[in-house]
C-alpha positions in Angstrom: 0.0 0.0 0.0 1.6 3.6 -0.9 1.9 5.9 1.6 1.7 9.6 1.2 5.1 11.0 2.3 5.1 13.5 -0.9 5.1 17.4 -0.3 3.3 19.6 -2.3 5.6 22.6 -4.0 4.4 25.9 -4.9 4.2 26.0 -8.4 6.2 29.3 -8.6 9.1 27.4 -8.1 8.3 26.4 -11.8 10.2 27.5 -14.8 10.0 26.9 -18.5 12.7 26.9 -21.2 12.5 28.1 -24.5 10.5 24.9 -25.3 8.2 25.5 -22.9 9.3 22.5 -20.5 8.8 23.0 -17.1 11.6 22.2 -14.9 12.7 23.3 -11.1 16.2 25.3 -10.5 18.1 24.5 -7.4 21.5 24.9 -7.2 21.9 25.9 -10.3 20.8 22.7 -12.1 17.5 21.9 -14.0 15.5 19.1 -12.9 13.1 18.7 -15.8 9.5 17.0 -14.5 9.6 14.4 -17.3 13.2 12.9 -16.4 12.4 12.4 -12.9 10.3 9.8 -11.0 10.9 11.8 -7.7 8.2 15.0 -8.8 4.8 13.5 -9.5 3.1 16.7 -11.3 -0.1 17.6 -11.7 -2.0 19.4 -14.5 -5.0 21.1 -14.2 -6.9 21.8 -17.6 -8.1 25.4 -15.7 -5.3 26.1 -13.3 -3.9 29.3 -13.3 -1.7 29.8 -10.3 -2.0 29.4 -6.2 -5.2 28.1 -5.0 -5.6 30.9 -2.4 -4.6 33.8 -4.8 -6.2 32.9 -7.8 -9.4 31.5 -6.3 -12.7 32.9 -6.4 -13.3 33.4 -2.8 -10.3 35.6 -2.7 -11.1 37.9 -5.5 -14.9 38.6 -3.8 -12.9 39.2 -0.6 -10.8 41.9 -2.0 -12.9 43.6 -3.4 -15.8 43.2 -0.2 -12.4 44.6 1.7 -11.9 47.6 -0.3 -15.7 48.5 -0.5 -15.5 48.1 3.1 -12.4 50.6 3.4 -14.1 53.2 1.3 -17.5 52.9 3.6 -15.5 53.4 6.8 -13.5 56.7 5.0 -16.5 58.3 4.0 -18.5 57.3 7.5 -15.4 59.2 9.2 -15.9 61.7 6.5 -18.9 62.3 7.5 -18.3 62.4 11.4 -16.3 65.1 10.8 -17.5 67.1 8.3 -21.4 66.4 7.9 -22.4 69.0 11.5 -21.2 72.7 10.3 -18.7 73.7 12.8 -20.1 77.2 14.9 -18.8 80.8 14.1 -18.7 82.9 17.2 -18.1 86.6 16.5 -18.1 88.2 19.9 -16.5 90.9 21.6 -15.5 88.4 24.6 -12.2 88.3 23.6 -10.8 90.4 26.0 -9.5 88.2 28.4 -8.3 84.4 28.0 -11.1 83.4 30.6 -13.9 85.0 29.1 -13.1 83.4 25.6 -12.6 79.8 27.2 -15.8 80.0 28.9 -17.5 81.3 25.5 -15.7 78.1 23.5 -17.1 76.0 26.5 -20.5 77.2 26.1 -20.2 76.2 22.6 -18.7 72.9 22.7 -21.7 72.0 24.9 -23.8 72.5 21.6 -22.1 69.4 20.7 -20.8 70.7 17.5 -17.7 69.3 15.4 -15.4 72.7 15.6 -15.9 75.9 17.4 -14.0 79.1 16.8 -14.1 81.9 18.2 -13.4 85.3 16.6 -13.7 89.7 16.8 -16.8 91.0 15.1 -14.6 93.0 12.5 -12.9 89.4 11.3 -13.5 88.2 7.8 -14.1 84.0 7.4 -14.1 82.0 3.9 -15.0 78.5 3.9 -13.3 76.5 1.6 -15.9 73.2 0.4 -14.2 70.0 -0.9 -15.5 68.7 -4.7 -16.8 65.5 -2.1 -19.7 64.3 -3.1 -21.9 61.7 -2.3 -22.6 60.5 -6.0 -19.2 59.9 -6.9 -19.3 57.7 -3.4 -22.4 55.9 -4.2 -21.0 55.0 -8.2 -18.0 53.5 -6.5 -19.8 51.1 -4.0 -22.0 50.7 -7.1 -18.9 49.7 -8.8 -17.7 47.4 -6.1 -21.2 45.6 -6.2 -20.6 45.2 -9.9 -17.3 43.7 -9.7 -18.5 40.9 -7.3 -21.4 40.1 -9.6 -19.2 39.3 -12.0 -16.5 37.6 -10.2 -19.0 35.2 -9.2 -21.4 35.0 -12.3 -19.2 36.3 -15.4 -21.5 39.2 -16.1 -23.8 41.7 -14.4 -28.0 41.4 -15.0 -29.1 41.8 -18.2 -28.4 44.6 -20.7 -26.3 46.1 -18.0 -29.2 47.1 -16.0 -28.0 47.5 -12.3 -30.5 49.7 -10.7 -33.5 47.4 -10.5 -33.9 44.1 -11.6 -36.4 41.5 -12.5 -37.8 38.4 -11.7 -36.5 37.2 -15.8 -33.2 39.2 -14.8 -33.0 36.8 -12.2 -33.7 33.8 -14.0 -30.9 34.7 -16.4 -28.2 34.5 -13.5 -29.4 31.4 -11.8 -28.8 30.1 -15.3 -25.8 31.4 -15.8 -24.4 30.0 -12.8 -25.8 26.5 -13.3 -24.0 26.4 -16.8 -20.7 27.9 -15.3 -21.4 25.2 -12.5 -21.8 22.3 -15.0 -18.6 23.7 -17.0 -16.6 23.6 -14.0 -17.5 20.2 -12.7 -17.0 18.6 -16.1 -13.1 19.8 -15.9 -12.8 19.1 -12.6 -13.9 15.5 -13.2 -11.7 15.1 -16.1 -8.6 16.3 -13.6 -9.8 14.3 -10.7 -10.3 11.1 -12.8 -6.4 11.8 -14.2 -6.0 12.1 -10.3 -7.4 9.2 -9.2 -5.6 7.1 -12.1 -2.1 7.9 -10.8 -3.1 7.4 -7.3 -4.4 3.6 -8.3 -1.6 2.9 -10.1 0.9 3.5 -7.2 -1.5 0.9 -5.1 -2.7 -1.7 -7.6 -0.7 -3.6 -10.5 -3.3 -3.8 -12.4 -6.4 -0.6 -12.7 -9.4 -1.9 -14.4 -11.0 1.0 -16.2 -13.4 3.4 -14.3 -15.3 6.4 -15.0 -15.8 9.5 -12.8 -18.2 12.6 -12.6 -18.9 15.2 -10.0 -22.8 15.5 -10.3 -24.2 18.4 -9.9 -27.8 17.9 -9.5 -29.3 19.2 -12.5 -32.3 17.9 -14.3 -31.0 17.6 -18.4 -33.9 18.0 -21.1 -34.6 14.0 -21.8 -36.7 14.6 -24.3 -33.8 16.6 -26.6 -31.8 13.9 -25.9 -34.1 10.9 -26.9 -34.3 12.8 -30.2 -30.3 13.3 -30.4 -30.6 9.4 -29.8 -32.8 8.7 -32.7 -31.2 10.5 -35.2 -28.0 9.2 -34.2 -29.7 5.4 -34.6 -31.0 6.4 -37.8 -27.8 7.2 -39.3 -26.7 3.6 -38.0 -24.5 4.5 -34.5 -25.6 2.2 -31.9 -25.9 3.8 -28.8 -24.4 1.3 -25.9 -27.0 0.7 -23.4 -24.8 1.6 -20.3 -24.9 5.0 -21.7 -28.6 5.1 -22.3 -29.5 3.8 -18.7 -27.4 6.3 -17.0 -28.7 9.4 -18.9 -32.5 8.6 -18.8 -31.7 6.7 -14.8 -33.3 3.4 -15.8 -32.0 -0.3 -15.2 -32.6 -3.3 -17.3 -32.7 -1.7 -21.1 -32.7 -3.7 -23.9 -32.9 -3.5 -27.5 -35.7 -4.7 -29.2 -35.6 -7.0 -32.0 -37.5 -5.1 -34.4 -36.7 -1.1 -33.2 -39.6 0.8 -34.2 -39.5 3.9 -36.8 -40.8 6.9 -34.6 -41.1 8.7 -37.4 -43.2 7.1 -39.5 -46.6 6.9 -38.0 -47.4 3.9 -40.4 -44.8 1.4 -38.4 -46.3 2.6 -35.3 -49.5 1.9 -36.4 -48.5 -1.2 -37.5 -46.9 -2.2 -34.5 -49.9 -1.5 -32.5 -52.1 -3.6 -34.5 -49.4 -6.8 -34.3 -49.9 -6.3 -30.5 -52.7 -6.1 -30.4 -53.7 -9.1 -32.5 -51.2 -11.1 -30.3 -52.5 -9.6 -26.9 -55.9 -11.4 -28.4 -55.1 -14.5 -29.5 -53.7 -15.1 -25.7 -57.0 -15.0 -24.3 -59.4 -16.0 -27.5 -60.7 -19.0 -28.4 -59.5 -20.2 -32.0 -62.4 -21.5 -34.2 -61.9 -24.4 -36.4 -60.2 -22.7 -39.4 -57.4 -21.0 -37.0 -56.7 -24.4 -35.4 -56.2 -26.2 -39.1 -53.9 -23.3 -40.2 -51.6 -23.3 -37.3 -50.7 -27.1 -37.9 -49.4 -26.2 -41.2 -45.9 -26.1 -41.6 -43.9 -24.5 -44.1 -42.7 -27.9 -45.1 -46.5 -28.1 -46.3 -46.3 -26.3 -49.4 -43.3 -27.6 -50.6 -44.4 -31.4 -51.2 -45.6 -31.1 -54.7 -44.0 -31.3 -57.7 -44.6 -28.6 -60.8 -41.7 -28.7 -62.9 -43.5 -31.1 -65.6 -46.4 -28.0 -65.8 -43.3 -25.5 -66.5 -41.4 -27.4 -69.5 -43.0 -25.4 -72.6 -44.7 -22.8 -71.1 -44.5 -19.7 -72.2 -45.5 -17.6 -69.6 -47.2 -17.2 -65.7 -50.7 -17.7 -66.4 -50.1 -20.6 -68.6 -48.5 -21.9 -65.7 -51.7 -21.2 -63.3 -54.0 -22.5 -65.7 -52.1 -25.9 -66.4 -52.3 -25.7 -61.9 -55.9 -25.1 -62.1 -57.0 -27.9 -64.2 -54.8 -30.9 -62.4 -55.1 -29.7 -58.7 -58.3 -28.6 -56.6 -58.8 -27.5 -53.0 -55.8 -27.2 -51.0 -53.0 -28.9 -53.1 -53.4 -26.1 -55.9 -53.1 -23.8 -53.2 -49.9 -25.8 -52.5 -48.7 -25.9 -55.9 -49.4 -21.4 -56.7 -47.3 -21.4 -53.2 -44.8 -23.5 -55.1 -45.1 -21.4 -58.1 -44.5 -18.0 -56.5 -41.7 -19.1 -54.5 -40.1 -20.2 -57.6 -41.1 -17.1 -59.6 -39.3 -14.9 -56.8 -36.2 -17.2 -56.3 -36.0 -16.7 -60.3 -36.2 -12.9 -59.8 -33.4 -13.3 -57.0 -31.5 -15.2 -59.5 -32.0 -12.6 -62.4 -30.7 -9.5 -59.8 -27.8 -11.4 -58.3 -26.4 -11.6 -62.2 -27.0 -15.3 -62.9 -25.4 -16.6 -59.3 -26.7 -19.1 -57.3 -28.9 -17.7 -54.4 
């Protein structure tokens, strides 16, 4: 049994040469991955760098983060900035005591600022080009981002101020296809995964198929007519396939497949069922009974060739039948006669071979 004792390695140790053939440096010697048995690598049809860095959790995290930083700027912003701050013009600024007592008075107001200053003094605000539109777009912006970190798109026709209930229905289906696209890779790199790791514990790996299911209902109906054009063109479909697609044990193929196209063999098929669902159950009358114990073997006991040497054609034939048979042995002998008429015409397209 094989014991993992193997340590994973970052893959930006990895390099490429000219070639494009990965190898590791150490020491100042390559150590290509396909002339060593000591690296067992790893390739993932979608990987694109570290786990953590390059994953989708992380991305929505960022940017979450940074909406989060701008929120808390602009809520300290606003702590500071949002209450006016109070102009005092007084002539208490005689003495240090009387203008404390004044900027006390006013800090009791619970304002953000206070100043104090003579009645003759000239004040000019200066206002900031914040606004709270340009804050709004960007937290807009942020919410965008994530949408499409997480579904490949924003709603419909870029519409990002209201959305619908169809809006809605386009990103659940979006996210089931990217879902289904995703678990197909991951199976095909999993399986290529699970094939190395039997190999190192059994001599011998029979062949084995794996698939990450993801819980979605596929249209059957689309597929059953996939299936039928593809059995119409002559591709049989193997039955393993067919029972795991539709979920049903115990398929077969029937002996005669019916054409679903044509209503005329459906029709036809219904009738031969029918016909044999009532002769399980019926009584047969005396004419049914006689004709089921005649065997093919019947209508081959008598003998026409003398009635065919000089004829010249079919109903000469019939005719010469009519007169020396009666009842059922010239039945017998016009069975005779059209099997040998259509073994001649057999004989005639075949180009004069024996058939």
């Amino acid at each position: 049994m094989w014991i993992n004792t193997t340590t994973a390695i970052q893959n930006n140790y990895f390099e490429c040469d000219n070639t494009f053939k990965p190898y590791l440096s150490a020491g100042g010697n390559k150590t290509y991955l396909d002339s060593t048995q000591d690296i067992w690598s790893y390739f993932h049809p979608t990987d694109s760098g570290n786990i953590i860095e390059q994953s989708l959790a992380y991305k929505v995290i960022c940017i979450a983060s940074l909406k989060h930083v701008v929120i808390m700027q602009y809520m300290t912003y606003l702590e500071s900035f949002a209450v006016p701050p109070l102009l005092i013009k007084s002539d208490a600024t005689q003495t240090k005591e009387l203008a404390k007592s004044v900027l006390d008075c006013a800090l009791d107001l619970r304002s953000n600022g206070v100043g104090l200053f003579g009645k003759e003094d000239t004040l000019e605000v200066l206002n900031g080009n914040v606004d709270k539109g340009t804050f709004l777009e960007f937290v807009r912006y942020c919410d965008e981002c994530i949408s499409k970190v997480i579904t490949g798109q924003v709603l419909a026709g870029n519409a990002v101020e209201k959305g619908t209930q169809a809006l809605g229905s386009v990103h659940s289906d979006i996210q089931k296809e990217l879902c289904e696209f995703d678990a197909a890779l991951l199976s095909q790199g999993i399986s290529a995964l699970l094939q190395k790791a039997l190999e190192l514990n059994f001599a011998n790996v029979a062949p084995f198929s794996f698939e990450l299911d993801t819980n979605t209902e596929k249209d059957e109906k689309l597929q059953a007519d996939t299936y039928l054009i593809l059995s119409q063109m002559g591709v049989k479909i193997p039955l393993e396939h067919l029972e795991k697609t539709f979920k049903i044990t115990g398929l077969s193929y029937a002996q005669e497949p019916i054409n679903a196209i044509n209503p005329l063999s459906q029709s036809l098929h219904s009738n031969t069922q029918a016909n044999s669902a009532l002769s399980s159950f019926l009584p047969l009358d005396g004419f049914d009974r006689n004709f089921q114990t005649l065997n093919n073997a019947d209508f081959g006991d008598i003998d026409i060739t003398p009635f065919l040497k000089g004829a010249r054609d079919y109903e000469e034939v019939q005719k010469a039948l009519e007169l020396a048979f009666k009842g059922q042995d010239l039945l017998n002998a016009e069975q005779k006669l059209m099997d040998l008429c259509a073994n001649a015409f057999l004989f005639g397209e075949q180009g004069g071979q024996n058939v």
